[in-house]
TIMIBA-465988 format. One record per residue (C-alpha): x negated, y, z negated. Coordinates in steps of 0.05 Angstrom, whole numbers, padded with zeros to 5 digits, always signed. Each point is the difference from the previous one (the first is absolute). Layout:
! residues N
XYZ...
! end
This chain:
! residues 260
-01971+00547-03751+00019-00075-00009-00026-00064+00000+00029-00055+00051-00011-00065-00008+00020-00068+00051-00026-00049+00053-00016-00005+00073+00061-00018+00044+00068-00018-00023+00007-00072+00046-00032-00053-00030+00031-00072-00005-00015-00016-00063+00030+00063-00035+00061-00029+00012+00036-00031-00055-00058+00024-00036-00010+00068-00002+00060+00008+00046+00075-00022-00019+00023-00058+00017+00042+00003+00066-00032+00067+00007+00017+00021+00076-00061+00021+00026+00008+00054+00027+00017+00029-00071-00060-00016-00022-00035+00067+00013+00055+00031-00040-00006-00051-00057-00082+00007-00009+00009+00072+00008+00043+00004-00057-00050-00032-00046-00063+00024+00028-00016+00069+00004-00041-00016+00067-00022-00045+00062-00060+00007+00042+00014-00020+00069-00045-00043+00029+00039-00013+00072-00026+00067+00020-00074-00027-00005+00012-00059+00055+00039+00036+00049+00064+00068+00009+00056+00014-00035+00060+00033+00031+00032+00069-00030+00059-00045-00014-00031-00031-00039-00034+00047-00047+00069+00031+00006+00038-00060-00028-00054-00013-00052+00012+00070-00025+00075-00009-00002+00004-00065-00047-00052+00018-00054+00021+00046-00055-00019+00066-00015-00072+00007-00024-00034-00060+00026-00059-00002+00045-00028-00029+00054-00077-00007+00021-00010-00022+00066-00070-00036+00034-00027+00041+00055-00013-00056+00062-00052-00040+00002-00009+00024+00077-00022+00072-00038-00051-00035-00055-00031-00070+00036-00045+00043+00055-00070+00011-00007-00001+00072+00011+00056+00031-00046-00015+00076+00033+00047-00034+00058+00060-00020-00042+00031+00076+00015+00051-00026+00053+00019-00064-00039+00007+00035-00063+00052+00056+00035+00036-00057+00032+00011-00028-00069+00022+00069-00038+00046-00006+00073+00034-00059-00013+00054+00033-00046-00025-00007-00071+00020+00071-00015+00073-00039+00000-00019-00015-00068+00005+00068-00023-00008+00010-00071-00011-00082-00009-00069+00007+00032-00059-00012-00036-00070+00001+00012-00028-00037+00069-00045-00061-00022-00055-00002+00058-00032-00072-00024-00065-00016+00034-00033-00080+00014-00045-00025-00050-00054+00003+00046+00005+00074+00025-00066+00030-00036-00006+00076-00027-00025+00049+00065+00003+00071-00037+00004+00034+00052+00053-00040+00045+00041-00008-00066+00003+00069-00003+00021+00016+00068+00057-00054-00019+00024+00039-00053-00004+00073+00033+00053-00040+00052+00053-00006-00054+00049+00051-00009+00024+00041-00057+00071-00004+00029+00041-00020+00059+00073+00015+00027+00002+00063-00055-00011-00059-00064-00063+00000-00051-00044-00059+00017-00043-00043-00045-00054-00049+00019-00032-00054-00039-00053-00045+00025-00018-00070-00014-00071-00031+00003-00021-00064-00004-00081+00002+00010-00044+00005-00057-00044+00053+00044+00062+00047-00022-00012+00000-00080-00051+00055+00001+00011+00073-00029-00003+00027+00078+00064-00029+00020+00032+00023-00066-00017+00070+00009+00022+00000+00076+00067-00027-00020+00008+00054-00045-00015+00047+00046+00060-00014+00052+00045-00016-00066+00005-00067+00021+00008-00057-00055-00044-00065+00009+00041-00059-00019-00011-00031-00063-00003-00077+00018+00000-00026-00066+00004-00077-00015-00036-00015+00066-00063-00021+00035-00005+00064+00024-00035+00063-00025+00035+00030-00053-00001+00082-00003+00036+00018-00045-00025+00082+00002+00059+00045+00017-00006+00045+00053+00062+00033+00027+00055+00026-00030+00040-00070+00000-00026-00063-00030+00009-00069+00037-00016-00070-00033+00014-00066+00026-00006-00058-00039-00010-00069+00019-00013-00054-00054+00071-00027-00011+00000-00075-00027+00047-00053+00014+00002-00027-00070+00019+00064-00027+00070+00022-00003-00007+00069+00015-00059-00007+00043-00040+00029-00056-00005-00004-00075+00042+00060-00034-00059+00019-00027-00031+00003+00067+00064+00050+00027-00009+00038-00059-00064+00018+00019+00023+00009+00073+00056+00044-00027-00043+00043-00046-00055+00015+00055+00060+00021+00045+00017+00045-00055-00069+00026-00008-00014+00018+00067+00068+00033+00007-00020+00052-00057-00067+00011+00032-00041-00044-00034-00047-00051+00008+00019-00075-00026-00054-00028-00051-00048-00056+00027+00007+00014+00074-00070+00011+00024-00006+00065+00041-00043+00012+00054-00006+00077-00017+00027+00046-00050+00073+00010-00019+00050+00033+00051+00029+00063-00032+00059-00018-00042+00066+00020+00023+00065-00039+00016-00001-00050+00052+00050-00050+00039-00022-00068-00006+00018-00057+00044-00002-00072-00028+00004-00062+00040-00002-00078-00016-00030-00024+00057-00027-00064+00022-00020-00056-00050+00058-00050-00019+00055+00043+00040+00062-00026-00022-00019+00023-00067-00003+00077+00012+00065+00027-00007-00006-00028-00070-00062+00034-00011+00020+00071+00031+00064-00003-00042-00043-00016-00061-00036+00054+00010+00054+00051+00016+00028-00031-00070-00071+00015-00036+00013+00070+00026
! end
């Protein structure tokens, strides 16, 4: 089990000659984050399809161990019946992510603020998801952003296809922090300009010592749960500083990688 911690993406202007080298070529810059981050989650993937090339060359210029998670397409979440999402979601698994091999990590499937809790349709979404594809182990994570979705119900019904709800910590959006599959997921999004590191060290700390927690099995102190405690037992976890003041969080994923 291990804990993998980054950012979303790898291009960003204002990395350079920041987080990034200067004279950095750019397209080294993959290979540079991914030697001190443990992981990206690719967001291109949510706005439109990759090519097996590319997973391919992704693969090929990060080192051995690191991980990425990938957004499902917005084409598969942004519909108001999700029981339909069957062909987009097997046009996705499709697209050559498998190319990624042992680098793949768990599938982000991030739903609009305003998409509201349905039971039953959320349900037949995540029957629709499969436990593998192209002979590899798959692992799904879904991310909510309607407050219908902090209720006990949707907690238990993740748990019951092993799929982890985000953690969206940081953020206007509901926070559940209740694990529910056998891999934790946590994005946080409250990085600060003024600070140097995005965060205060004692804010990492923290960040760094729930990773650790949740990684053993346990269940951090002062999160709020919606139900009782998931059985303990090791877990991945997969950290990302998202959002907030961007340019600061490379600074805070390697402060928390340091914390570690």
């Amino acid at each position: 089990m291990g804990i993998y911690i980054g950012v979303g993406g790898w291009v960003f202007e204002e990395w350079r000659d920041n987080f990034y080298p200067k004279g950095l070529p750019q397209k080294k810059e993959l290979e540079y984050a991914s030697q001190n981050l443990t992981a990206i989650e690719v967001n291109g993937t949510y706005y439109g399809s990759q090519k097996p090339e590319s997973f391919r060359r992704w693969h090929d210029e990060t080192p051995k161990g690191f991980k990425f998670t990938l957004k499902g397409p917005r084409f598969t979440t942004n519909r108001r019946v999700l029981a339909e999402a069957g062909p987009s979601i097997q046009k996705f698994l499709d697209s050559g992510i498998t190319e990624l091999k042992d680098k793949l990590g768990p599938l982000n499937w991030q739903f609009m603020a305003t998409k509201r809790f349905d039971p039953a349709d959320f349900e037949a979404f995540l029957k629709l998801l499969p436990k593998k594809h192209g002979g590899m182990a798959l692992r799904h994570a879904v991310e909510v952003r309607h407050d219908s979705f902090a209720v006990p119900e949707f907690v238990a019904l993740a748990r019951k296809y092993n799929v982890a709800i985000i953690f969206a910590a940081d953020s206007e959006f509901p926070t559940i922090p209740d694990v529910t599959a056998d891999f934790v997921y946590a994005r946080i999004m409250g990085t600060a300009e003024k600070e140097k590191l995005g965060y205060p060290k004692s804010a990492l700390a923290t960040w760094a010592g729930r990773a650790k927690d949740w990684a053993a099995g346990a269940s951090p102190k002062k999160l709020k749960l919606l139900t009782k405690t998931a059985p303990a037992k090791s877990r991945d976890v997969f950290l990302f500083v998202i959002s907030g003041a961007k340019a600061r969080n490379p600074a805070a994923a390697q402060g928390i990688i340091a914390a570690l």
